[in-house]
N, CA, C and O atoms as a MOPAC input file, in Angstrom:
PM7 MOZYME 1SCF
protein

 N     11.77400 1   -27.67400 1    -8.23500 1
 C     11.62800 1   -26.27600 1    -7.86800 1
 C     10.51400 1   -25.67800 1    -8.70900 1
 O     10.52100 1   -25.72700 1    -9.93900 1
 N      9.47800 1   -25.06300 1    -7.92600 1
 C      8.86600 1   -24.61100 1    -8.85800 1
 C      9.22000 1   -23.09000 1    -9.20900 1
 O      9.87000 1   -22.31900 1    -8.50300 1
 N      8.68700 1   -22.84800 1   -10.37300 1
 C      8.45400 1   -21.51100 1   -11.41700 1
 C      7.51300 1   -20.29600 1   -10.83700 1
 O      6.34200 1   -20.31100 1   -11.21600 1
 N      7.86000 1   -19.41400 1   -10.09300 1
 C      6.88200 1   -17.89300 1    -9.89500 1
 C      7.91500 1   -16.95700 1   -10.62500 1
 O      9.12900 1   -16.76400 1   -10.69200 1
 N      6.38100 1   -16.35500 1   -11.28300 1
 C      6.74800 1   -15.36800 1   -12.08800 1
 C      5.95200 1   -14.07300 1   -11.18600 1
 O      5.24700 1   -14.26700 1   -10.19500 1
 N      6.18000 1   -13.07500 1   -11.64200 1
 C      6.15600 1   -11.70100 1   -10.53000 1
 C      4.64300 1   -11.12700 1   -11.19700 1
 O      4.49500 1   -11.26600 1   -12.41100 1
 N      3.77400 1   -10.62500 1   -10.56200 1
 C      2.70100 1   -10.31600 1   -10.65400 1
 C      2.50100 1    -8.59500 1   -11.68000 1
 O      3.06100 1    -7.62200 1   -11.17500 1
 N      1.92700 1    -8.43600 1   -12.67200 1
 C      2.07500 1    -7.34800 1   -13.38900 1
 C      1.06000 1    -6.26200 1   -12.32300 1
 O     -0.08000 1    -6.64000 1   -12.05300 1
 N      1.39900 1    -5.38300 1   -11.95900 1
 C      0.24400 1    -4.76800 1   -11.58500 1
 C     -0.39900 1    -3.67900 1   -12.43300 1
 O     -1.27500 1    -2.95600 1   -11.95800 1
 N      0.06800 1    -3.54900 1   -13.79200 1
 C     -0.32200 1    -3.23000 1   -14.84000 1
 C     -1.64000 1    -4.19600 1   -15.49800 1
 O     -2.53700 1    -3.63600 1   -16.12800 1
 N     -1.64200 1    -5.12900 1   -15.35900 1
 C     -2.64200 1    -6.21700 1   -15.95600 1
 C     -3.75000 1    -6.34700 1   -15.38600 1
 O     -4.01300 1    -6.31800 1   -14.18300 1
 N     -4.80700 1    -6.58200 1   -16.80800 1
 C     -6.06200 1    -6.44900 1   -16.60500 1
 C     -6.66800 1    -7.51500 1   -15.42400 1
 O     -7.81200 1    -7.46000 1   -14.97300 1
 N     -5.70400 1    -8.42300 1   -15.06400 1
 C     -6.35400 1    -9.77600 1   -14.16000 1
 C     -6.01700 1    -9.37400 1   -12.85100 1
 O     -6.52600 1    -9.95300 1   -11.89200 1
 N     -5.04600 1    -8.24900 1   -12.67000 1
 C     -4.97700 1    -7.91700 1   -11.01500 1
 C     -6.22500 1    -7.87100 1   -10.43600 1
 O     -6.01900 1    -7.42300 1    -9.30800 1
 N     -6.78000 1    -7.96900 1   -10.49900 1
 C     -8.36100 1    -7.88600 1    -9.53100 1
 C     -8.60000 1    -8.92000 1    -9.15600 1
 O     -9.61200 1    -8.82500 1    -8.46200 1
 N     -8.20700 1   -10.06900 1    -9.20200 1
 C     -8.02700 1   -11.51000 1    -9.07300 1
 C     -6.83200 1   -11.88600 1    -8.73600 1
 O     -6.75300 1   -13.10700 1    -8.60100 1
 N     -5.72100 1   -11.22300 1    -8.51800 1
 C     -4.49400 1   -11.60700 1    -7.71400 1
 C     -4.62000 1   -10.79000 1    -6.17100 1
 O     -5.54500 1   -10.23900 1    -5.57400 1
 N     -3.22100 1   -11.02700 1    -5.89500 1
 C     -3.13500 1   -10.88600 1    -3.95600 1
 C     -3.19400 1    -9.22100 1    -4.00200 1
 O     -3.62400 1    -8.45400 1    -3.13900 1
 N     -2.67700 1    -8.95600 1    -5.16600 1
 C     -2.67600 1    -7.62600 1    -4.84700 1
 C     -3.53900 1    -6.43900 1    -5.08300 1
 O     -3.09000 1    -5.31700 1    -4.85000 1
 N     -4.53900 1    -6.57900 1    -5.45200 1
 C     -6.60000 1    -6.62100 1    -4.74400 1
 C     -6.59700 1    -6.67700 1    -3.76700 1
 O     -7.66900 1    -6.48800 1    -3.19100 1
 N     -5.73300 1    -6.88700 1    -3.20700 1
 C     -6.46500 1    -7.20700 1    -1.66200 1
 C     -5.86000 1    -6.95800 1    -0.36200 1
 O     -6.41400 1    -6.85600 1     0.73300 1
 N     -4.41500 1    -6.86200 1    -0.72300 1
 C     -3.09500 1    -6.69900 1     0.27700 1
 C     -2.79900 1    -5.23400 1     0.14000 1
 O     -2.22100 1    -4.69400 1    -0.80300 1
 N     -3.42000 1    -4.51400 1     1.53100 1
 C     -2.98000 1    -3.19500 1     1.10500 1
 C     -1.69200 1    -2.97000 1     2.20500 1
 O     -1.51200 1    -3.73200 1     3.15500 1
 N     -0.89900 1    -1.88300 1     1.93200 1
 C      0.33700 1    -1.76700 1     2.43000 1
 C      0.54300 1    -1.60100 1     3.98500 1
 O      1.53700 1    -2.05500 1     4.55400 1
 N     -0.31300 1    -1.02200 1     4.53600 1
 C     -0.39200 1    -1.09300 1     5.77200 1
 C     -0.85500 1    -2.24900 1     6.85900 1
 O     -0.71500 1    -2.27700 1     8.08200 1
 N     -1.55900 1    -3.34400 1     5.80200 1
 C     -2.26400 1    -4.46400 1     6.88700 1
 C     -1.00000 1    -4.72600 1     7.09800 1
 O      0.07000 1    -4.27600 1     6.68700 1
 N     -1.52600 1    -5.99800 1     8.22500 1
 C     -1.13200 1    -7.80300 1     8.17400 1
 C     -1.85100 1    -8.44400 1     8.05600 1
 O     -3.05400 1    -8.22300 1     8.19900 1
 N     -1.19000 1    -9.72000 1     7.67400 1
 C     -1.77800 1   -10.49200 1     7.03500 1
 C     -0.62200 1   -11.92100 1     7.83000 1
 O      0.58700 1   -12.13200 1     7.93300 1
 N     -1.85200 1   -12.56900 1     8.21400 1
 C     -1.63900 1   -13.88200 1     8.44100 1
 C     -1.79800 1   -14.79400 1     7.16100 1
 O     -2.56300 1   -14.74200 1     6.19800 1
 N     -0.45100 1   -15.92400 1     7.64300 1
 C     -0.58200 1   -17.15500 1     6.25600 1
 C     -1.87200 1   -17.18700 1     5.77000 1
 O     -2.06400 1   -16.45100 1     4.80200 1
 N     -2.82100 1   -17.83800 1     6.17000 1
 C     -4.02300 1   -18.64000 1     5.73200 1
 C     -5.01200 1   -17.25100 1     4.50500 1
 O     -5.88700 1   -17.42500 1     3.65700 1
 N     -4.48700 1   -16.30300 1     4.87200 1
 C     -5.12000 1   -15.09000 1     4.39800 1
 C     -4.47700 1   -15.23600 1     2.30600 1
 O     -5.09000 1   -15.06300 1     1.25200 1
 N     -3.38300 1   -15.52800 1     2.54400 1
 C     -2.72600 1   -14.85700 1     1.49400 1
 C     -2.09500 1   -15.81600 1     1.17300 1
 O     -1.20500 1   -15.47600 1     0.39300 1
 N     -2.09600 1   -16.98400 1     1.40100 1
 C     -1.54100 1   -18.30900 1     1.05500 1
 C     -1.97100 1   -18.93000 1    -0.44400 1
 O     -1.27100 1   -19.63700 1    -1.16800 1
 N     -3.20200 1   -18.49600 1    -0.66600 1
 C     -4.09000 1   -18.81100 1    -1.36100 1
 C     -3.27100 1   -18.04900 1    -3.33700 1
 O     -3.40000 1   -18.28100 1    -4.53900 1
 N     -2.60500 1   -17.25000 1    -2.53800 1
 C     -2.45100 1   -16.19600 1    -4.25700 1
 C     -1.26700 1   -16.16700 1    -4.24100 1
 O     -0.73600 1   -15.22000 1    -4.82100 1
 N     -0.34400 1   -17.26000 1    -3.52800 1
 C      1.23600 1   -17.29900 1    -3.59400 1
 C      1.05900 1   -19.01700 1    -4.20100 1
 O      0.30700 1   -19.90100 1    -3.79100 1
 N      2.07600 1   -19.03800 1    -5.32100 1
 C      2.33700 1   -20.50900 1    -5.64900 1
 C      3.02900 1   -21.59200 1    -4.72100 1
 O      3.26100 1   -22.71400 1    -5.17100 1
 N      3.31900 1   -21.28300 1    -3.56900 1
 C      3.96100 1   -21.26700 1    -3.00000 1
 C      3.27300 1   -22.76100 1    -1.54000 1
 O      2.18900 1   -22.47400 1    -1.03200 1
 N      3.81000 1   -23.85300 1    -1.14700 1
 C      3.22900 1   -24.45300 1    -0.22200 1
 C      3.89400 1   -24.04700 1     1.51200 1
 O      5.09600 1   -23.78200 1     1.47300 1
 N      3.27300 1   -23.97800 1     2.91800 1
 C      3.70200 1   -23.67600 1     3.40300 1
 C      5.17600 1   -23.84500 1     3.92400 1
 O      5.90500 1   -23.08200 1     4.55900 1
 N      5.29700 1   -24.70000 1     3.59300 1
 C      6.89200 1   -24.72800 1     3.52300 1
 C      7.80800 1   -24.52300 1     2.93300 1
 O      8.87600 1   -24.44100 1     3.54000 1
 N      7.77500 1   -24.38600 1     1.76700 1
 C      8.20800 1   -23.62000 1     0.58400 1
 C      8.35700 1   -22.12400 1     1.08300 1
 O      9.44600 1   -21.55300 1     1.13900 1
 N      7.07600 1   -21.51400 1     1.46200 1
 C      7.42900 1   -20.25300 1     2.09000 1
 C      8.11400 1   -19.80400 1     3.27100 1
 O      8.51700 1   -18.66500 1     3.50500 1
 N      8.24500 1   -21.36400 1     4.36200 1
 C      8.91200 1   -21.28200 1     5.47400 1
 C     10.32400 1   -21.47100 1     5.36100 1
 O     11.07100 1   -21.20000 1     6.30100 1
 N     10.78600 1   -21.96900 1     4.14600 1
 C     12.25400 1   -21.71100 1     4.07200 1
 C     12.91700 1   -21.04400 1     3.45800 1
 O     14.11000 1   -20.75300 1     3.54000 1
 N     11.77600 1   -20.64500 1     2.49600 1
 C     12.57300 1   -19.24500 1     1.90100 1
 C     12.25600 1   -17.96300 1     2.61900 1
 O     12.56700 1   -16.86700 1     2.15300 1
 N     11.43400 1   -18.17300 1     4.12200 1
 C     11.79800 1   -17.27200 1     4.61100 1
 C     12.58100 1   -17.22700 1     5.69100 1
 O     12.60900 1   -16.26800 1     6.46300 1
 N     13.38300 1   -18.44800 1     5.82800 1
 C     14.54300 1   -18.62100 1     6.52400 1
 C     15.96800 1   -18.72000 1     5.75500 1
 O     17.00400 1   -19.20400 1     6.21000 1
 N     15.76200 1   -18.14000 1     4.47300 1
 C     16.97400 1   -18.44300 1     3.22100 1
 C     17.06800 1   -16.58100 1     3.34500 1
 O     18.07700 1   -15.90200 1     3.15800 1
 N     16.08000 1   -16.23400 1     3.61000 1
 C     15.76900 1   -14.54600 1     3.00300 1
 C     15.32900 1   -14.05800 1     1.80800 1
 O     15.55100 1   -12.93800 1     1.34700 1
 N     14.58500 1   -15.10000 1     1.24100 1
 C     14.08800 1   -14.79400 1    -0.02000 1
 C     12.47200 1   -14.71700 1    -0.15500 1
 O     11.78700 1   -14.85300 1    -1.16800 1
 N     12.03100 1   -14.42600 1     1.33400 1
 C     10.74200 1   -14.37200 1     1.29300 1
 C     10.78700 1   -13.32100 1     2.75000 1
 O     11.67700 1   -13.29100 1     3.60100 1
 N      9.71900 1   -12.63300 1     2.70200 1
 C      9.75400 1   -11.29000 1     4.00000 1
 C      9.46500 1   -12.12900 1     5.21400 1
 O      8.66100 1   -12.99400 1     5.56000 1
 N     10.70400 1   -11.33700 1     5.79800 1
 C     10.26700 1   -11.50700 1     7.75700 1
 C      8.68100 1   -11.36200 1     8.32100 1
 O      7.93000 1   -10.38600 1     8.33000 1
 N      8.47600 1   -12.88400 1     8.83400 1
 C      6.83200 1   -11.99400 1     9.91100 1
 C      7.54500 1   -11.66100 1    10.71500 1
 O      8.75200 1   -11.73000 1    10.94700 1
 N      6.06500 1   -10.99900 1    11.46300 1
 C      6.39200 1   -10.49900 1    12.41500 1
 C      5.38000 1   -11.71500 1    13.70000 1
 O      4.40000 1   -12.42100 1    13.46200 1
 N      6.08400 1   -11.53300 1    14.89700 1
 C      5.56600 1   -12.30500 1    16.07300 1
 C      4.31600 1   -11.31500 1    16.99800 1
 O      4.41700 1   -10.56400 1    17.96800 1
 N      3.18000 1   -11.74900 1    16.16400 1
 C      2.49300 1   -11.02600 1    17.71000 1
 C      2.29800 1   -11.79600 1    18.60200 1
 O      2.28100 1   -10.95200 1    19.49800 1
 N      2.14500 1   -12.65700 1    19.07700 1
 C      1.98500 1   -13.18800 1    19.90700 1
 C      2.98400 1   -14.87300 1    20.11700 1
 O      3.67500 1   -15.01500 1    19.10800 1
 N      3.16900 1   -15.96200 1    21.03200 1
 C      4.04400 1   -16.98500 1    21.06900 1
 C      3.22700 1   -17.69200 1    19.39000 1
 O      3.94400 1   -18.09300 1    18.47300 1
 N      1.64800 1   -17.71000 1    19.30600 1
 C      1.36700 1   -18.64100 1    18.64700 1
 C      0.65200 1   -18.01700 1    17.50000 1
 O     -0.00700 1   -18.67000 1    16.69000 1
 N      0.87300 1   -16.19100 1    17.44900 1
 C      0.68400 1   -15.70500 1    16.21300 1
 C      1.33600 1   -14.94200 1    15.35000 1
 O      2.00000 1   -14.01800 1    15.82000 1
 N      1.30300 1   -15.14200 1    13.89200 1
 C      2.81500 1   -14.78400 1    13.05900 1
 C      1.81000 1   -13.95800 1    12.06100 1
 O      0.91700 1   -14.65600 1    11.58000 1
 N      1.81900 1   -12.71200 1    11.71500 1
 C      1.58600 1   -12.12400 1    10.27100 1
 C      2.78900 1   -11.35400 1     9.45700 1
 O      3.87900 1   -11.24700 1    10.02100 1
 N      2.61400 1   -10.84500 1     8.20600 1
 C      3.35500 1   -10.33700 1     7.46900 1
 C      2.59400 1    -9.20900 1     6.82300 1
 O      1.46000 1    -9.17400 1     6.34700 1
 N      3.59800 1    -8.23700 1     6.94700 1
 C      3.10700 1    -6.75300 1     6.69600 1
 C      2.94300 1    -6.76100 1     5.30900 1
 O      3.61200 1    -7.45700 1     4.54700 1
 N      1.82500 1    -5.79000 1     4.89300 1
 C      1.79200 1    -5.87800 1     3.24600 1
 C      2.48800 1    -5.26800 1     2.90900 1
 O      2.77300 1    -5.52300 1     1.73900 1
 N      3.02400 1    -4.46700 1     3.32400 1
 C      3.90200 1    -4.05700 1     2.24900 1
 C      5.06000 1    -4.37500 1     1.70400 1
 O      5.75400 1    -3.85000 1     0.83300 1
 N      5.19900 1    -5.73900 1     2.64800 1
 C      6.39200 1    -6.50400 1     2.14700 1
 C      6.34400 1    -7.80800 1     1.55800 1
 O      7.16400 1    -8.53300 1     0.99500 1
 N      4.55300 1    -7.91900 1     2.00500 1
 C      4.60000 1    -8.76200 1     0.41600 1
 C      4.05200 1    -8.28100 1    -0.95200 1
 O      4.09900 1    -8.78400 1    -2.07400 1
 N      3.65500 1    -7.43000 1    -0.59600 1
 C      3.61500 1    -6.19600 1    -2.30500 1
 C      4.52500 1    -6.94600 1    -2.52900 1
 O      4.58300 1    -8.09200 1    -2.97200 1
 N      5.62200 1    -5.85500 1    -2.02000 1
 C      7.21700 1    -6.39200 1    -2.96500 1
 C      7.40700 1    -7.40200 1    -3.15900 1
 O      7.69500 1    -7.72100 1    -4.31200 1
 N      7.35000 1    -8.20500 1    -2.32300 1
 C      7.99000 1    -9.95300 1    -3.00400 1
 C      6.89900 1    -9.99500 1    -3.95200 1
 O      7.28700 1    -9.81000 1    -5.10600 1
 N      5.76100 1   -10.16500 1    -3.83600 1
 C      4.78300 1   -10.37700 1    -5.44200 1
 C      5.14800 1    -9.56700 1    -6.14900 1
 O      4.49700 1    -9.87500 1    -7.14700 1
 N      5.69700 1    -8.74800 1    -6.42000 1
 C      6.38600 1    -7.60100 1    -7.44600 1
 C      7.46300 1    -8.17500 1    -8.05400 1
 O      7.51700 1    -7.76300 1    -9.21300 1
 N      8.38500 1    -8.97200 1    -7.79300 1
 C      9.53600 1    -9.43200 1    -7.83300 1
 C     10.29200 1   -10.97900 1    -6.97600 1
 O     11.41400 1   -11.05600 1    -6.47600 1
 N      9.12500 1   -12.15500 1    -7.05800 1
 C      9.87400 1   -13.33900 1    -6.18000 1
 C     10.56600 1   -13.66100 1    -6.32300 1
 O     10.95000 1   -14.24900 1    -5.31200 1
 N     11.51300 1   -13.76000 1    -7.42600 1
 C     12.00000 1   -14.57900 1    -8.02900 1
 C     13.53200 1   -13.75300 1    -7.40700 1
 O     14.39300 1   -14.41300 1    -6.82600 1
 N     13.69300 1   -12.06200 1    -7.67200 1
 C     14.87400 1   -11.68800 1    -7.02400 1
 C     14.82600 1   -10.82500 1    -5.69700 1
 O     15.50200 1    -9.82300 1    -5.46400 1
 N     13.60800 1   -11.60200 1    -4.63200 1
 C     13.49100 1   -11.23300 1    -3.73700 1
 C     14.45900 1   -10.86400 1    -2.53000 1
 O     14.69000 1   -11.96700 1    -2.03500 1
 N     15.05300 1   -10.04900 1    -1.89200 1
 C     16.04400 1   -10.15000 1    -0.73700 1
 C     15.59500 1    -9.58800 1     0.76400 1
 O     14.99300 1    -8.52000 1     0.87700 1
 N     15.74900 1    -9.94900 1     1.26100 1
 C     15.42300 1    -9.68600 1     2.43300 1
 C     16.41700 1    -8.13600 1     2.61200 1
 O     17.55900 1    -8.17600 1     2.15400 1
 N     15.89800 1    -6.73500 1     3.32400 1
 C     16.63100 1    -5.68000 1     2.98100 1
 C     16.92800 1    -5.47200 1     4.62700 1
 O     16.10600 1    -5.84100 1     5.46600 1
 N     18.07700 1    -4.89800 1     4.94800 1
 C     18.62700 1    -4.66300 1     6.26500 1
 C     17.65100 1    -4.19200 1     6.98300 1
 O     16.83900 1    -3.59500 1     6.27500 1
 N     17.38400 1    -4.20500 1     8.08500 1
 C     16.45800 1    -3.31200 1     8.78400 1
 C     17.06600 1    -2.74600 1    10.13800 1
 O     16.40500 1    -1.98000 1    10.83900 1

């Protein structure tokens, strides 16, 4: 299992993490943001079938993004991430 620790957004290196770049209103497809999660795609595909990683959303049969503002939060906190009622 690997180790993520939650992103400071206090810290001088945010300008170089996801969250530079993920503003709350996009989406964001995998390949976009894959890059600044420790995370391999499958790793993220079952913890977002566990609920410990945010719901995409389906636009289309063969396209999937995820709203930023719900991965703000999980980079804010992965480790006690929950999926919240909607």
């Amino acid at each position: 299992m690997s180790t993520i620790a939650p992103i400071d957004a206090n810290s001088s290196s945010t300008k170089n993490t996801a969250l530079s770049f993920i503003m709350p209103e996009g989406l964001y497809r995998w390949h976009i943001f894959a890059p600044h999660i420790p995370l391999s795609h499958e790793a993220w595909r079952l913890r977002v079938l566990d609920g410990r990683a945010p719901k995409p959303i389906k636009l289309s049969g063969r396209c999937t993004a995820w709203r930023g503002s719900d991965l703000l939060e999980w980079l804010s906190d992965p480790i006690d991430y929950q999926v919240g009622d909607e």
